[in-house]
TIBA-194166 format. One record per residue (C-alpha): x, y, z; residue in one letter. Coordinates in pm, 1 decimal, m for minus. Layout:
N
<east X north Y up Z residuo A>
...
***
This chain:
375
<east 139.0 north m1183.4 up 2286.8 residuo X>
<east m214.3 north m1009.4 up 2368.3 residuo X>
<east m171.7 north m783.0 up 2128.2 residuo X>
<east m154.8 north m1051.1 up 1865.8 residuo X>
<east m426.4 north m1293.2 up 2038.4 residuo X>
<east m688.2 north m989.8 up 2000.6 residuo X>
<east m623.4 north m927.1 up 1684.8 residuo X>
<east m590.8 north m1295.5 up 1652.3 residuo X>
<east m1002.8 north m1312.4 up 1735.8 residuo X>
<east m1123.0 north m962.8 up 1576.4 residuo X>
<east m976.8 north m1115.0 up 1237.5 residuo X>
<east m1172.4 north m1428.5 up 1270.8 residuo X>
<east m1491.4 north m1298.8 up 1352.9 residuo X>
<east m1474.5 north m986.3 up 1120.7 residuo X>
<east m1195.5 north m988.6 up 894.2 residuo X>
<east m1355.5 north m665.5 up 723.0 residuo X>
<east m1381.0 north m472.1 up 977.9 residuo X>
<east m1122.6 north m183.5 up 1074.0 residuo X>
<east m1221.1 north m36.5 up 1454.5 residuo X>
<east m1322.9 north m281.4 up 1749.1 residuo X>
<east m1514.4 north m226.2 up 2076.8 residuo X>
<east m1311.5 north m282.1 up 2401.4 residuo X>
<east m1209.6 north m619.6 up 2429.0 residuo X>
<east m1410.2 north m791.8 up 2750.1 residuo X>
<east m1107.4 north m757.6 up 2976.8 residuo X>
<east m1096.6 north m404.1 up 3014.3 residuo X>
<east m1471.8 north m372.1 up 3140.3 residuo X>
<east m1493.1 north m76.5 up 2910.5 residuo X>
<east m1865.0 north m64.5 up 2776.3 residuo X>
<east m1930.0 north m83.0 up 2444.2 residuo X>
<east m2014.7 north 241.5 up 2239.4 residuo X>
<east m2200.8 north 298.3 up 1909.9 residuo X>
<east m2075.6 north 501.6 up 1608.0 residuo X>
<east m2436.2 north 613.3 up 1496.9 residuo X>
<east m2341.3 north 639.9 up 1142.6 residuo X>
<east m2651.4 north 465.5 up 988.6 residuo X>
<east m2404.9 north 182.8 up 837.8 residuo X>
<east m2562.3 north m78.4 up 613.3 residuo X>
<east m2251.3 north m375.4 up 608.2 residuo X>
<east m2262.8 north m720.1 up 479.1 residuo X>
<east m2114.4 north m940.5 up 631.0 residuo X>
<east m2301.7 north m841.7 up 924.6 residuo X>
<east m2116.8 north m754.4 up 1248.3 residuo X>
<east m2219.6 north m797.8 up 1603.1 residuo X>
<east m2189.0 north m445.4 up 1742.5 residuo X>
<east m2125.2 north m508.7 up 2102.9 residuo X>
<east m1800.0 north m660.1 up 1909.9 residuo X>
<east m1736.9 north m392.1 up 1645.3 residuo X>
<east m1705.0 north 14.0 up 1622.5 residuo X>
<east m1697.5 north 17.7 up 1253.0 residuo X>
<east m1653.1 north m224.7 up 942.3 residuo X>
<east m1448.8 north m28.5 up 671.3 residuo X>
<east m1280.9 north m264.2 up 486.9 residuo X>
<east m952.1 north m152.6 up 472.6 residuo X>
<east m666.1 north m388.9 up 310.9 residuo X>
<east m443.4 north m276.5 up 554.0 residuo X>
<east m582.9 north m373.6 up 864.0 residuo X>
<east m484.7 north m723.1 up 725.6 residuo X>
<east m135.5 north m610.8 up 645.5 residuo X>
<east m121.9 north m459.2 up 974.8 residuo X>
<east m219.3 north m753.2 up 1178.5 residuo X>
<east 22.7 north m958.2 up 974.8 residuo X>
<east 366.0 north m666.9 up 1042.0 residuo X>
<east 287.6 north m704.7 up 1422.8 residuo X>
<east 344.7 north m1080.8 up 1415.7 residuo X>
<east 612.7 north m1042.1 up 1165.7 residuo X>
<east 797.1 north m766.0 up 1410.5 residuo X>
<east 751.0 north m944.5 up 1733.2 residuo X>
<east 891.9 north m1269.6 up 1562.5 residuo X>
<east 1170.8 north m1067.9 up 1414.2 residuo X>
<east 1281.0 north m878.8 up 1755.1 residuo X>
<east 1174.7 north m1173.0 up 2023.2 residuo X>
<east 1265.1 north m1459.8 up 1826.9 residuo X>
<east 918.2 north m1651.6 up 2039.2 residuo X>
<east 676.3 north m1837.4 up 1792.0 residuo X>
<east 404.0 north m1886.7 up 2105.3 residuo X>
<east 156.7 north m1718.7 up 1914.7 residuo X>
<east 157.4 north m2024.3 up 1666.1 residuo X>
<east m178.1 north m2111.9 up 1826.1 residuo X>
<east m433.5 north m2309.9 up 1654.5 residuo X>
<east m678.1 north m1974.4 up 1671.4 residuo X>
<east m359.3 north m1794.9 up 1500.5 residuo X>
<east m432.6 north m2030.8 up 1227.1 residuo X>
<east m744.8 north m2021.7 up 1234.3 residuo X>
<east m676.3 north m1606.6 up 1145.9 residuo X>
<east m388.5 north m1690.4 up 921.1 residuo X>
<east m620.7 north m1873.4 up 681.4 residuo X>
<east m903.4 north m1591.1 up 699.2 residuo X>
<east m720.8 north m1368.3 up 622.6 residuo X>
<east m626.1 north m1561.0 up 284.5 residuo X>
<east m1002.7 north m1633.3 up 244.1 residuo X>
<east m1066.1 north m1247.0 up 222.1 residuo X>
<east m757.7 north m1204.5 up m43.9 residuo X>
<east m912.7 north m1449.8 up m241.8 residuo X>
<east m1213.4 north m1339.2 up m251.1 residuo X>
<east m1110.8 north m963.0 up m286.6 residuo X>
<east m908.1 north m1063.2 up m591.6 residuo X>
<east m1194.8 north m1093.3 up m807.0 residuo X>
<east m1344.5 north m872.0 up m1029.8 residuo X>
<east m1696.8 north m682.1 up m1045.7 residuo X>
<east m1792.8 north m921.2 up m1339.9 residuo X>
<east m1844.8 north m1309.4 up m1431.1 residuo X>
<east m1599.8 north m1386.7 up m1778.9 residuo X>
<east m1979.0 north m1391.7 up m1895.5 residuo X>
<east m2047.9 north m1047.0 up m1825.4 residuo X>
<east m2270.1 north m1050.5 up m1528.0 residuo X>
<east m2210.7 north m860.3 up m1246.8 residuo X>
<east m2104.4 north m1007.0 up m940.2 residuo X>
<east m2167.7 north m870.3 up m596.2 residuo X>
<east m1905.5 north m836.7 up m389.2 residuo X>
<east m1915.2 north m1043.6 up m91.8 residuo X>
<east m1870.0 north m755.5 up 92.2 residuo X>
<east m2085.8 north m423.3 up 60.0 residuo X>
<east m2096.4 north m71.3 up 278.6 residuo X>
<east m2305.9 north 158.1 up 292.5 residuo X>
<east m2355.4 north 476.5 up 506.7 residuo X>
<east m2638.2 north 753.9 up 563.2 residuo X>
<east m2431.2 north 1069.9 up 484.6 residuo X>
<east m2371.7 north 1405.5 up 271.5 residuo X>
<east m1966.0 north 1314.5 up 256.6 residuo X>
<east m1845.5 north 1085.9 up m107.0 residuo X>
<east m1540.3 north 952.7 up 105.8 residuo X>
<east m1785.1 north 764.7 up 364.4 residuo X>
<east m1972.9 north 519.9 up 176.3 residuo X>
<east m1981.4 north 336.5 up m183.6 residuo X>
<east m2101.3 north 338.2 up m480.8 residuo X>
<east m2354.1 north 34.0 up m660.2 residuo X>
<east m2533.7 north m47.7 up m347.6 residuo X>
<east m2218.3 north m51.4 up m155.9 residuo X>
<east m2000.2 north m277.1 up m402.0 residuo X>
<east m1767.0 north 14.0 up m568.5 residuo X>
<east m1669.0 north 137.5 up m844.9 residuo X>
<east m1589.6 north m182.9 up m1098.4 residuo X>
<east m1300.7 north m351.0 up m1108.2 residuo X>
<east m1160.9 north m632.8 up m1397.8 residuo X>
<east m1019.4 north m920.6 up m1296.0 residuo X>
<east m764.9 north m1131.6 up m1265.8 residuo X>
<east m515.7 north m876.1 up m1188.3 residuo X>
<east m344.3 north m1078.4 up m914.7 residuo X>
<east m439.6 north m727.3 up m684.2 residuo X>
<east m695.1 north m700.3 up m395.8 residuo X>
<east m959.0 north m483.5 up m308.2 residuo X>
<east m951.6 north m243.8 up m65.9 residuo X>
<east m1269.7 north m55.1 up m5.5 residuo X>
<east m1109.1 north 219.1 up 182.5 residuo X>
<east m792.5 north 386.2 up 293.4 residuo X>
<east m594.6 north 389.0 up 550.2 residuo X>
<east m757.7 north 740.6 up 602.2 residuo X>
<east m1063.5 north 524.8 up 649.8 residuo X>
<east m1171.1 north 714.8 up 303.7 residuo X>
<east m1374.9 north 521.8 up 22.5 residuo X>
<east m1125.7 north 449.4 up m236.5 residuo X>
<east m1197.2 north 584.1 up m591.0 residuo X>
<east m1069.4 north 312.5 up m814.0 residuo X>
<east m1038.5 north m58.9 up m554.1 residuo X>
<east m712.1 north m168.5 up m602.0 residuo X>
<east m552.4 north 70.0 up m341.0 residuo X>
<east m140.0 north 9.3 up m442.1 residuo X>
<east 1.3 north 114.3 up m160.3 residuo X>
<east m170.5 north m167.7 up 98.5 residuo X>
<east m158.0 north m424.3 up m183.3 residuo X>
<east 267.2 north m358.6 up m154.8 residuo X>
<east 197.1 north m391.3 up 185.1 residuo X>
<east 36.2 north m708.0 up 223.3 residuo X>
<east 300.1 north m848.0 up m46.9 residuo X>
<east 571.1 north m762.4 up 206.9 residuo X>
<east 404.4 north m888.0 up 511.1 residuo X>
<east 289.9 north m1255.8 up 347.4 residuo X>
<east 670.6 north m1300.0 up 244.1 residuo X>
<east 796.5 north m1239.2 up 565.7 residuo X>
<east 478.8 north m1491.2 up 719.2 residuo X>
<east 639.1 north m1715.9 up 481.4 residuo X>
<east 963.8 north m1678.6 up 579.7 residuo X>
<east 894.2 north m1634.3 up 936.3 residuo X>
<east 661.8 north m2054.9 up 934.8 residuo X>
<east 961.5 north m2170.8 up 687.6 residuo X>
<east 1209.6 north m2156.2 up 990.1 residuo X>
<east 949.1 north m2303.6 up 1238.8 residuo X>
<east 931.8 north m2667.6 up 1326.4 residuo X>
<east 669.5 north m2876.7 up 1214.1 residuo X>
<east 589.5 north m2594.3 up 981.7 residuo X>
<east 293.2 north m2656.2 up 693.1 residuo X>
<east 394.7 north m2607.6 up 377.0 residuo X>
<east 100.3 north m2595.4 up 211.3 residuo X>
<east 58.4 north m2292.6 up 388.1 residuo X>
<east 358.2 north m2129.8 up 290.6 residuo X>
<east 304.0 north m2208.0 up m49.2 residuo X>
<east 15.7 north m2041.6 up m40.1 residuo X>
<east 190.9 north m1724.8 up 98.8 residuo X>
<east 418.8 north m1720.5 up m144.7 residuo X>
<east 196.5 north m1759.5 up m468.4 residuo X>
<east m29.2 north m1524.1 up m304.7 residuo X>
<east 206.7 north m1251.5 up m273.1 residuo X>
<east 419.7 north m1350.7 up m596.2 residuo X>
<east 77.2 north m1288.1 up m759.9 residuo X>
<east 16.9 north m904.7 up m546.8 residuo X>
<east 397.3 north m783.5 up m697.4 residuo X>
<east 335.1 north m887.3 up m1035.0 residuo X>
<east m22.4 north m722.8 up m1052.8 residuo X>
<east 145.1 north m466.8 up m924.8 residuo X>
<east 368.5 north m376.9 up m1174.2 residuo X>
<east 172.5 north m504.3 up m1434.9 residuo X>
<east m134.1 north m293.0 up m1388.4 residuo X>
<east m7.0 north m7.5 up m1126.0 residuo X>
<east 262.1 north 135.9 up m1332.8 residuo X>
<east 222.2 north 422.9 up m1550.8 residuo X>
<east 489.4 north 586.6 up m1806.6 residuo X>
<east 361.4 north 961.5 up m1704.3 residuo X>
<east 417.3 north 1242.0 up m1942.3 residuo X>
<east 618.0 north 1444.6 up m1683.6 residuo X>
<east 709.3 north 1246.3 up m1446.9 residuo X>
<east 805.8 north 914.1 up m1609.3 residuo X>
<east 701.6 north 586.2 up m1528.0 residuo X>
<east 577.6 north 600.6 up m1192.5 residuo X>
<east 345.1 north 398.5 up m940.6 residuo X>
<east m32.1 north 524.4 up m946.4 residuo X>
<east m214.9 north 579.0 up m581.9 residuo X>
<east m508.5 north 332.9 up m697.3 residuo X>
<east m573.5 north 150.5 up m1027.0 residuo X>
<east m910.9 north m45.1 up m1117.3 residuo X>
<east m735.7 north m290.6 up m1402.2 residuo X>
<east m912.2 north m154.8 up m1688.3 residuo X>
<east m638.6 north 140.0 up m1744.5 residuo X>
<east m785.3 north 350.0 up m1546.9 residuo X>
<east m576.7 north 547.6 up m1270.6 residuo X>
<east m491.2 north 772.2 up m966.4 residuo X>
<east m243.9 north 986.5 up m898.6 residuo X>
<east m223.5 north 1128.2 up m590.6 residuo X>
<east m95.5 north 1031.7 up m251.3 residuo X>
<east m188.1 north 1079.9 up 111.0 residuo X>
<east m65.7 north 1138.3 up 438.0 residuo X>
<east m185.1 north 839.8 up 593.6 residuo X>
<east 26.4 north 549.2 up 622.1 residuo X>
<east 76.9 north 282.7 up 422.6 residuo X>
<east 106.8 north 556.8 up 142.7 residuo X>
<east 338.4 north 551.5 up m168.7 residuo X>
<east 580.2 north 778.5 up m13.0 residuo X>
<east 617.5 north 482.3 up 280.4 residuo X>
<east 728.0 north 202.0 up 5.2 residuo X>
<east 1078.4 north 192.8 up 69.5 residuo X>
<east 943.0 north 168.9 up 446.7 residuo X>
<east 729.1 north m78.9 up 451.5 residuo X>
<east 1021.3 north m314.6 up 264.5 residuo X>
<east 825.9 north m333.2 up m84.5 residuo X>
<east 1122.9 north m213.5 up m253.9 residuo X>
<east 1458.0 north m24.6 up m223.6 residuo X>
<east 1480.0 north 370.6 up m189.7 residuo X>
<east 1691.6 north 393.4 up m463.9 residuo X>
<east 1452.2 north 225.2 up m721.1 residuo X>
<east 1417.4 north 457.2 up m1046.0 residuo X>
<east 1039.1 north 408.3 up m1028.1 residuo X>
<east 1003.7 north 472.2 up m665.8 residuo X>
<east 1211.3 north 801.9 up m712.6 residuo X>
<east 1004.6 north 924.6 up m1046.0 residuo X>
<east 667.0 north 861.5 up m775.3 residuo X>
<east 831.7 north 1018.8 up m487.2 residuo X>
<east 924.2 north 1322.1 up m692.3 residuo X>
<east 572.6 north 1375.6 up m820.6 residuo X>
<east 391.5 north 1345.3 up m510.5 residuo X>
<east 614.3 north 1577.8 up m323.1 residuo X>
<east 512.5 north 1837.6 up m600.1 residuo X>
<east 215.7 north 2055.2 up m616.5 residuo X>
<east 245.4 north 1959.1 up m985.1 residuo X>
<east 224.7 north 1564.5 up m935.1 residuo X>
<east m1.5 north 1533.0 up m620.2 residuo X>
<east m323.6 north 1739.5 up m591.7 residuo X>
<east m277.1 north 1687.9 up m185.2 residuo X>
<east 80.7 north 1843.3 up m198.7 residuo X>
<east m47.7 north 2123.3 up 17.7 residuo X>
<east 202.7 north 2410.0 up 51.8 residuo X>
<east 80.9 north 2777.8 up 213.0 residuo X>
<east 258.7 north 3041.4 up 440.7 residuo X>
<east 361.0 north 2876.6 up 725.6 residuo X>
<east 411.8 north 2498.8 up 632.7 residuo X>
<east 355.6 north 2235.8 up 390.5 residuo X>
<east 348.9 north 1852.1 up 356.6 residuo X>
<east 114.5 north 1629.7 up 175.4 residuo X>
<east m257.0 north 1602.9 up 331.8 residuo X>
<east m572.4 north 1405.3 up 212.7 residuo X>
<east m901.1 north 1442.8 up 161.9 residuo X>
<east m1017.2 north 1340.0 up 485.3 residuo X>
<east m933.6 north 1694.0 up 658.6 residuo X>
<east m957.7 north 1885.0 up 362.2 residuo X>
<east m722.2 north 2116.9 up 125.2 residuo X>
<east m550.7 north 2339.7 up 375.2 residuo X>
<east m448.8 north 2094.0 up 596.3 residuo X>
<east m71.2 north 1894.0 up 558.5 residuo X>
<east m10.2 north 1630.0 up 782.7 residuo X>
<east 333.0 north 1639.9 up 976.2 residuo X>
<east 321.7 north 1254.6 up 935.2 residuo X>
<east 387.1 north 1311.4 up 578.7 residuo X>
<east 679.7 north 1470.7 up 623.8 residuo X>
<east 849.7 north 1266.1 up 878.7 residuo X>
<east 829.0 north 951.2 up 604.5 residuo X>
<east 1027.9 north 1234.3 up 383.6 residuo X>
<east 1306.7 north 1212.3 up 623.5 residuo X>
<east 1312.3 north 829.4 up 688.5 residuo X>
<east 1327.1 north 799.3 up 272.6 residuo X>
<east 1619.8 north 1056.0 up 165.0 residuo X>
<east 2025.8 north 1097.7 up 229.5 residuo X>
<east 1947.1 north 1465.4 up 138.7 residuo X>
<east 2020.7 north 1658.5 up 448.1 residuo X>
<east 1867.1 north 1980.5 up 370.8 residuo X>
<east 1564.9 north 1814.7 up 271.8 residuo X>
<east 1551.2 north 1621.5 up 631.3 residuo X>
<east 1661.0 north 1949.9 up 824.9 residuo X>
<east 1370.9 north 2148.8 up 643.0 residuo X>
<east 1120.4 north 1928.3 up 707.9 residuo X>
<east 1262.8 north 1869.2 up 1055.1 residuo X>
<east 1211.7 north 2228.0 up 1107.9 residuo X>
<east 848.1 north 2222.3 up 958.4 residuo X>
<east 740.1 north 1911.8 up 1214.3 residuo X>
<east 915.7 north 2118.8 up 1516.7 residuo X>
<east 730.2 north 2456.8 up 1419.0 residuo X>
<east 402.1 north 2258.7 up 1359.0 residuo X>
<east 425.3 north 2101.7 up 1720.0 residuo X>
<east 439.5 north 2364.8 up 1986.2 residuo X>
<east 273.2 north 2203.6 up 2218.9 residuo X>
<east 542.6 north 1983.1 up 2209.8 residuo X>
<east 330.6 north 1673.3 up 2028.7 residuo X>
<east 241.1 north 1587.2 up 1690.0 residuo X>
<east m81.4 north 1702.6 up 1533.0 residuo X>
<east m312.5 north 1470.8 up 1289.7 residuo X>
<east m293.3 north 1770.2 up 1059.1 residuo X>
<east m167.6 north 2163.7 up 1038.0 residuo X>
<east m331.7 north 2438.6 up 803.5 residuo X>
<east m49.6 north 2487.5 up 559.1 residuo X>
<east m129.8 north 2923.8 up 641.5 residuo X>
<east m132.3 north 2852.4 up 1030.5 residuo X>
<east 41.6 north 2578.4 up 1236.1 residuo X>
<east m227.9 north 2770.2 up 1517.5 residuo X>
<east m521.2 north 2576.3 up 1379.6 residuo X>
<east m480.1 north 2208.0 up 1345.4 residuo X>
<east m681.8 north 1912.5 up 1452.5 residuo X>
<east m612.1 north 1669.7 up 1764.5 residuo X>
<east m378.6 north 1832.1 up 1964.5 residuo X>
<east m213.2 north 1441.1 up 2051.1 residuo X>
<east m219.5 north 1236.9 up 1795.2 residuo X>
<east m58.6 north 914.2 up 1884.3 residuo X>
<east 7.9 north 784.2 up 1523.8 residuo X>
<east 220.2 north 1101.7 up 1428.2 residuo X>
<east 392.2 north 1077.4 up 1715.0 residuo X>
<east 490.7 north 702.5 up 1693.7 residuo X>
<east 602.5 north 796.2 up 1368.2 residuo X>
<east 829.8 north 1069.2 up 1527.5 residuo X>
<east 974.4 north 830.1 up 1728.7 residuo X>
<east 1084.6 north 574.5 up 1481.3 residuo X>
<east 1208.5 north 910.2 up 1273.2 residuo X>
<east 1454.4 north 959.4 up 1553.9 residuo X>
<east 1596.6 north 633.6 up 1573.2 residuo X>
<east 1644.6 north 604.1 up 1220.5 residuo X>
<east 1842.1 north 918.2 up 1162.1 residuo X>
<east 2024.6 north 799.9 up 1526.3 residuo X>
<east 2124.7 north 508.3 up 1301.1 residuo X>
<east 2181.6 north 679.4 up 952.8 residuo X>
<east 2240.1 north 1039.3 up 1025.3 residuo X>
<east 2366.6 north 1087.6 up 1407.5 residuo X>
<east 2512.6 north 1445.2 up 1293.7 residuo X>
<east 2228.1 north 1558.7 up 1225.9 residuo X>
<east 2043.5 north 1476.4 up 1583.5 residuo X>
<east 2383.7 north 1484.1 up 1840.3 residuo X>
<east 2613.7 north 1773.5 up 1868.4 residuo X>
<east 2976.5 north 1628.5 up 1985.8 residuo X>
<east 2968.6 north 1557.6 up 2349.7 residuo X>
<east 2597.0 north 1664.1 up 2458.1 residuo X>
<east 2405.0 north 1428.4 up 2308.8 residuo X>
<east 2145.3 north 1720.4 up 2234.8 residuo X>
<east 1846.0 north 1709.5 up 1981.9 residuo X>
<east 1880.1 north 1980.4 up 1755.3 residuo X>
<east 1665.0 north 2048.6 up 1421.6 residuo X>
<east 1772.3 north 2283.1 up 1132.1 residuo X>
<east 2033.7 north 2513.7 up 1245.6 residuo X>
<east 1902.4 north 2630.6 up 1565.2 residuo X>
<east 1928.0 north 2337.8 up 1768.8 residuo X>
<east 1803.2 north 2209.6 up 2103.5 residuo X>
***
């Protein structure tokens, strides 16, 4: 319930904004990033670390309600400032939904715009901070950065919009079996994300000339397309995760197969000692274990889960997950702890307890074991 009240009052006071200063609880002071950042809507910084609008952070505020609703059954947080958050957070799809120009031609500026002092493409935007253009209506939002809290190429950023499809569904589904609940409201959900799924696979599909037709990594409406994915989470690999659709799906399988391929995915990274899909925000030697641990959670192929299984253990000898591993040497890596990874580790683990138990419990011990070698 504090989790979600926080989040409840960073989303109304900066809905675009991605990294917060301690809430006034702790006592923590305030700190400041020093990047030279040029935002509109302006933030108060004793409030706010950074504001990288990231479509995600939405989605992500959205999954924790959605989560603790689904394994606590409580609907406490239905607060008046939850709706107050509920319906900014729909005031930031709308307006995200629009394109870079009037059905006259003119340009419109975005409502929001970033802009950093720096020598590195993936930390700021392009036209004053607005993006590369973007037609509209597509029924998809803008997201002017990753998860990787990297400036997207080309706005609509698929993977988050499937994301925030999923999550206003379940919000829908989640105030339909609530008393007294508005419909309005949940109309509004519904359209909203009925709209996201068909823009979706209207204008994020591609029939590709090796792979077949496939999900792109980001699309800007006009035809116009990426291919790629990265390690950071929601990614395209994560669909099946996230609930967007089913593993099996022909087009989720074409996508999965190209971006596990050093042919499909320019960020497949493979060297001597490991491999894994990484992202421009490390650079090209380094995989992320993260990436493979979603491999595992989205096959039935066990030698694909005991390889990679292998990989993650050989990557991690200090017994944690890394952010990311040079595919040459699992020696040099950055952030020795990185808590994301190894959340991600543990919900690995309880899904193959669930699906694949063989594969984690020799008969009678109860032991870990990964590849052949065991624990």
């Amino acid at each position: 319930m504090g989790a979600i009240n926080t989040q409840a009052e960073y989303v109304i006071t900066s809905p675009y904004c991605n990294a917060f200063q301690p809430p006034p609880p702790s006592k923590l002071l305030p700190s400041q990033n020093g990047q030279g950042d040029t935002v509109h809507p302006a933030y108060e910084p004793s409030f706010v670390f950074e504001c990288k609008y990231e479509l995600d952070s939405l989605a992500a505020f959205l999954s924790l309600i959605n989560q603790f609703y689904n394994n606590s059954g409580s609907t406490e947080f239905l607060t008046k400032r939850w709706s107050l958050a509920l319906e900014t957070i729909l005031a930031v799809l709308d307006e995200q939904s629009f394109g870079t120009f009037t059905p006259d031609g003119t340009f419109r500026k975005n409502e929001y715009t970033f802009q950093r002092e720096t020598n590195t493409g993936t930390e700021t935007l392009s036209l004053s901070g607005t993006g590369n253009p973007l037609a509209s209506g597509t029924g998809l939002i803008r997201s002017a950065f990753r998860p990787s809290d990297d400036a997207t190429i080309l706005g609509f950023f698929i993977p988050a919009n499937a994301m925030i499809c999923v999550e206003l569904s379940r919000t829908a589904d989640m105030l339909s079996a609530t008393k007294g609940a508005n419909k309005e409201i949940i109309a509004r959900l519904r359209r909203k994300a009925a709209a996201i799924k068909a823009g979706i696979y209207e204008y994020g599909v591609f029939e590709h000339n090796r792979w077949g037709k496939v999900f792109a990594y980001e699309v800007d409406g006009y035809g116009s397309s990426i291919f790629m994915d990265d390690a950071n989470l929601p990614s395209l690999l994560s669909l099946p995760l996230m609930g967007f659709l089913d593993v099996s799906d022909t087009i989720y399988q074409n996508t999965r197969r190209m971006i596990l391929s050093k042919d499909g995915n320019p960020y497949y990274l493979a060297g001597r000692a490991f491999h894994g899909i990484g992202g421009p925000h490390i650079g090209p030697q380094h995989a992320w274990p993260m990436s493979l641990l979603v491999a595992v959670m989205t096959t039935d192929d066990v030698e694909e889960i005991r390889e990679n299984l292998a990989l993650v253990k050989k990557a991690s000898q200090l017994g944690l997950m890394h952010e990311s591993v040079n595919v040459n040497s699992v020696r040099e890596y950055t952030r020795s702890w990185f808590a994301w990874a190894n959340s991600v580790f543990a919900q690995t683990m309880l899904d193959l307890a669930a699906r694949k138990p063989e594969l984690l419990f020799r008969e009678g011990v109860g032991a870990y074991r990964v590849g052949d070698g065991g624990a």
